[in-house]
ZAMARGU-4260 file (C-alpha; in steps of 0.2 Angstrom, whole numbers, plus 5000, padded with zeros to 4 digits):
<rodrens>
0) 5157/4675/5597 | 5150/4682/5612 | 5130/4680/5615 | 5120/4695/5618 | 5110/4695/5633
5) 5090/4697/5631 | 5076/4703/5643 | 5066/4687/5649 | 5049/4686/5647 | 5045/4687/5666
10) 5056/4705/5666 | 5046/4713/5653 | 5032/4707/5661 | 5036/4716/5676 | 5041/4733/5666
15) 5025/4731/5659 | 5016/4731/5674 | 5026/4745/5681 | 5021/4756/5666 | 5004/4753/5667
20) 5003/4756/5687 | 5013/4771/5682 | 4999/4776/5671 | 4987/4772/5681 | 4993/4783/5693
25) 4991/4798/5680 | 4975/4795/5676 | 4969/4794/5692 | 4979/4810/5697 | 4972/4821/5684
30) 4954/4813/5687 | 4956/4821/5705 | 4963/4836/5700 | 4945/4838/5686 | 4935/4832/5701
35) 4943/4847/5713 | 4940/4859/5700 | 4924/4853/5695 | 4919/4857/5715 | 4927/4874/5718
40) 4915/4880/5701 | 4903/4873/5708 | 4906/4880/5726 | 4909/4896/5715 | 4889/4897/5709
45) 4882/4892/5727 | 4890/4907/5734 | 4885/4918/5726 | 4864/4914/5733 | 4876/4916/5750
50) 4884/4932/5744 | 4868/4942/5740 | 4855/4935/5755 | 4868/4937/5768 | 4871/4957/5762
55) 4851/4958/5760 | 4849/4953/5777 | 4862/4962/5786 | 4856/4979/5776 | 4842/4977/5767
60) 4849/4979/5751 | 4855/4970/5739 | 4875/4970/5733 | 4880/4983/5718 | 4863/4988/5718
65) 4866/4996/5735 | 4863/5016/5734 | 4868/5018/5753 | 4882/5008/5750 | 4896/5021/5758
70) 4884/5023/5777 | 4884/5001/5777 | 4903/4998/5774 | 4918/5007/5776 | 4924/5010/5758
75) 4910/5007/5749 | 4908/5014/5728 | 4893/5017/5723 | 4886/5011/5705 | 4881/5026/5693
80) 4879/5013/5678 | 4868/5009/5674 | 4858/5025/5677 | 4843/5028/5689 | 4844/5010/5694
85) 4850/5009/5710 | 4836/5002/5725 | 4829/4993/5712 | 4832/4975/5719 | 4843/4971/5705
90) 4858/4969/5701 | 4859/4977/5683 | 4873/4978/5671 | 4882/4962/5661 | 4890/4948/5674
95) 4906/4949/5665 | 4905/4968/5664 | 4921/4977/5663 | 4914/4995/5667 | 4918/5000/5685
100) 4904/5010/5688 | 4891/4995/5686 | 4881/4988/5700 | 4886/4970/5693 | 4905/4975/5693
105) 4906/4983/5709 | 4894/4967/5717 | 4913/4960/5720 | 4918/4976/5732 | 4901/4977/5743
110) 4901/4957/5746 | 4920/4958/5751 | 4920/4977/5760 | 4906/4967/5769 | 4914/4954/5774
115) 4905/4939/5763 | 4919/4934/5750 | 4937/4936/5750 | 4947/4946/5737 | 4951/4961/5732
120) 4942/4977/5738 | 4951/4991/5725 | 4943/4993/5709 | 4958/4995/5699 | 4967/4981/5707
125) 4972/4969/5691 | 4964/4952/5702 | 4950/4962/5707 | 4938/4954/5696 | 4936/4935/5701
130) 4941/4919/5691 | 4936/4902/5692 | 4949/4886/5694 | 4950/4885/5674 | 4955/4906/5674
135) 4938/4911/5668 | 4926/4925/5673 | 4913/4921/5685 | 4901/4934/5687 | 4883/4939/5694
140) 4870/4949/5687 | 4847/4951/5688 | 4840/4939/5676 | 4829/4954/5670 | 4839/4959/5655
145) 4851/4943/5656 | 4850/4937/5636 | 4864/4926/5634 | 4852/4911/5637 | 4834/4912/5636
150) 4821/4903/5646 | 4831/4902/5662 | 4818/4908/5681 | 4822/4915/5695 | 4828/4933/5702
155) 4847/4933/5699 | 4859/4921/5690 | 4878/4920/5689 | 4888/4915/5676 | 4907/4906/5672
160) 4918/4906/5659 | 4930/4895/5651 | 4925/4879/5659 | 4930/4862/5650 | 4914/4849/5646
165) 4921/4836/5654 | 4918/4848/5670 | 4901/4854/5665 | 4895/4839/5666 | 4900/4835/5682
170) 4895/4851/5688 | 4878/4849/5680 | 4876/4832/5692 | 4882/4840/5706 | 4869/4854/5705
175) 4857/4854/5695 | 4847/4839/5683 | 4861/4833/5672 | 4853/4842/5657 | 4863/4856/5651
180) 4848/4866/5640 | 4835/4864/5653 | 4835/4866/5674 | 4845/4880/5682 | 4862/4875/5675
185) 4863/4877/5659 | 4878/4879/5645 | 4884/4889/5630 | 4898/4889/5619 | 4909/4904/5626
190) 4907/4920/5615 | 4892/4912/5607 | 4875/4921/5614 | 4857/4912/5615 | 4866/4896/5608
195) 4859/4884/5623 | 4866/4867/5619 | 4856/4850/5624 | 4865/4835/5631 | 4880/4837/5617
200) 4894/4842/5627 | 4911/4838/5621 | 4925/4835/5635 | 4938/4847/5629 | 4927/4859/5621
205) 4926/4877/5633 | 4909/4881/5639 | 4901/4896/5647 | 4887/4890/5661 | 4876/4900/5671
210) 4866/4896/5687 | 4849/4905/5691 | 4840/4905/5708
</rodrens>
């Protein structure tokens, strides 16, 4: 009777060693792909301080809140929502309204039409409204009448959606003090108003965060 040939002990050795550089490989892949994403939300937040000084400088207004918006750039909507607001040197109205007419909606039209972001400039056009690298709404509003998370300083704050702990975290390092319910970052379970969390963030968890300056 024939003998039936076996691996060796050095042979599985080796397939084992391939497997795990194969793995290794993954992990390290997907760890570069989080870092990326991690930066362009990031990059998302610190644009925006960009977005609105550069408009104030260049016209003296401020984007969405703009009442002579049509005279600075070619194109321009004016906000009508909400009502007798306009001049005020806010930008009023939800950062993830859906309303066409707000000042914190059509922000996204004046910083493009004026030349500070990239991105659709028609209000009806489905990707006119701007997403972050994990699909979720990033959006700008004044802090005056921002209640989604309480306690948080400064004149403005924009917000993002749908963003994995493991990158708040990193996000949180990158810009602010590490602490997710205190500083200028700060977190909320999406959907989930005034619930500020701590340091408690859970890698797979979705988040909403909010940067104020």
């Amino acid at each position: 009777m024939k003998k039936q040939a076996g691996f060796t002990l050095i042979e599985l050795a080796i397939v084992l060693v391939i497997i795990g550089l194969l793995l290794g490989g993954v992990l390290k892949g997907q760890e570069l792909i989080n870092s990326a994403k991690a930066k362009s939300i990031a990059s998302d937040l610190k644009n925006a301080q960009i977005f609105i000084y550069g408009y104030q400088d260049k016209f003296k207004a401020i984007p969405g809140d703009d009442a002579n918006v049509a005279t600075h750039i070619n194109g321009g909507t004016k906000a009508t929502t909400p009502g007798a607001t306009l001049n005020n040197a806010q930008i009023n109205g939800a950062w993830n309204s859906t309303t066409s007419t707000d000042e914190s909606f059509l922000f996204w039209q004046h910083v493009r039409l004026a030349g500070f972001a990239t991105g659709p400039t028609d209000i009806t056009d489905p990707t006119y409204l701007p997403r972050n690298a994990d699909s979720g709404r990033v959006g700008v509003q004044s802090i005056t009448g921002f209640t989604e998370i309480t306690g948080m300083t400064g004149l403005y704050v924009v917000c993002s959606e749908n963003i994995a702990g493991k990158l708040v975290k990193q996000i949180d390092t990158n810009l602010d003090d590490g602490d997710t319910a205190g500083g200028s970052f700060r977190a909320i379970i999406s959907g989930t108003p005034a619930a500020v969390l701590t340091k408690d963030i859970v890698d797979g968890n979705p988040y909403t965060v909010c940067y104020s300056f």
